[in-house]
N, C-alpha and C positions, 0 to 999 in steps of 0.2 A: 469286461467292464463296459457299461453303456455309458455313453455322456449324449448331453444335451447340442441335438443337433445347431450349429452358429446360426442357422436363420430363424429360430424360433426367436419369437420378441415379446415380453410381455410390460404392458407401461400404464400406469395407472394417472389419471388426470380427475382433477375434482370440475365438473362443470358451474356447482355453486356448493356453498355448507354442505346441502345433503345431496348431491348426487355427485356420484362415483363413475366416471366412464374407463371402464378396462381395456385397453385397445389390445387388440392377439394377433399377430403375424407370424405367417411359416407353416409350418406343420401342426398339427393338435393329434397326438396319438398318444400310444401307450407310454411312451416315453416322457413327453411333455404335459401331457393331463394333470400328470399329481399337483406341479406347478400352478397351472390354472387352475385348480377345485384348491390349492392353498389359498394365494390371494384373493380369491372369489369368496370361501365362507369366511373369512378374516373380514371383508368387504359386506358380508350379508352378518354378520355377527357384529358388527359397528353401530356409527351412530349415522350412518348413511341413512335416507329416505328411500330413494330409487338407485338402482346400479344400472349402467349399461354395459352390455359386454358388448365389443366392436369385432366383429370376425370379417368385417368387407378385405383386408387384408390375409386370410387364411387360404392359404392353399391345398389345404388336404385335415378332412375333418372326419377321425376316426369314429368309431366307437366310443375308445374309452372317453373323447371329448363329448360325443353326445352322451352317455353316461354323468360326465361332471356336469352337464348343462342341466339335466334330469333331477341329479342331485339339489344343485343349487335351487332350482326352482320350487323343489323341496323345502330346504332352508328357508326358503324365503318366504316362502306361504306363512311357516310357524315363525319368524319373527316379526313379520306385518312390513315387509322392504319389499317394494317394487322392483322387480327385475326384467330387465326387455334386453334383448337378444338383437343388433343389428347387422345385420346381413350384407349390405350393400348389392353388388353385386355380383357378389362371389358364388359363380356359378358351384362350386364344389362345396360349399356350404348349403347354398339352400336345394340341392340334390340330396345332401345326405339328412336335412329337417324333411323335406318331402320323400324321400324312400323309405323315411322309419316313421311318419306321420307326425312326427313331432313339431311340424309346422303350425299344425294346427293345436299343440297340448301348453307348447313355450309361447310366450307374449314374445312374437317374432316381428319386428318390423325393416324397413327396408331401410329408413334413415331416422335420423335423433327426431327429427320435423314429426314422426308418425304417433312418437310418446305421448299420450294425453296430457296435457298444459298441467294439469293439477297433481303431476307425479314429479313436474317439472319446476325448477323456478325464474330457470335461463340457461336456457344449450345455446344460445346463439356465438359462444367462443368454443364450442365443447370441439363439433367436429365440424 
């Protein structure tokens, strides 16, 4: 039986009405994924505007986690929700968006500040 390693962390924050910030710490694999692509289409199937998923705290960002981002970003097209992907500085994140090119396919930015103002209506308590 697998269980869900103790430093995965998943925590949802509303920065205003319609945006969603997901914050992800620890690992993001095959184990932990399903978890994130739950709360994530729950989050993209709502009445959110924009969602931000925060990986600056990730330490290791599998497949199947680039897989649920791919998804989501799916989702999100066909519901009309902004989704952006922040990074920080998590060098193990933006290694595995730049090794599968997916830097360039996901609306990737480095901090909440990078979101276009008109997806936004106030991150200034978010992160």
């Amino acid at each position: 039986m697998t269980s869900e390693p103790p430093q995965f962390r998943l925590t949802v924050r509303w920065a205003d009405h319609h945006t969603a910030v997901i914050d992800v710490a620890g690992e993001v694999d095959m184990v932990t994924a399903p978890r994130l692509w739950q709360l994530l289409s729950c989050r993209l199937r709502g009445t959110s505007r924009s969602v931000l998923v925060d990986l600056s705290a990730v330490r290791f960002l599998a497949a199947a986690g680039l897989g649920v981002l791919v998804r989501a970003q799916q989702l999100a097209g066909a519901t009309g929700i902004s989704l952006y992907v922040v990074t920080g500085s998590s060098h193990p994140v933006l290694r595995a968006l730049e090794a599968t090119g997916l830097r360039s396919t996901l609306s990737v930015v480095r901090s909440a500040d990078e979101v276009p103002a008109n997806d936004l209506v106030d991150l200034s308590t978010a992160l």
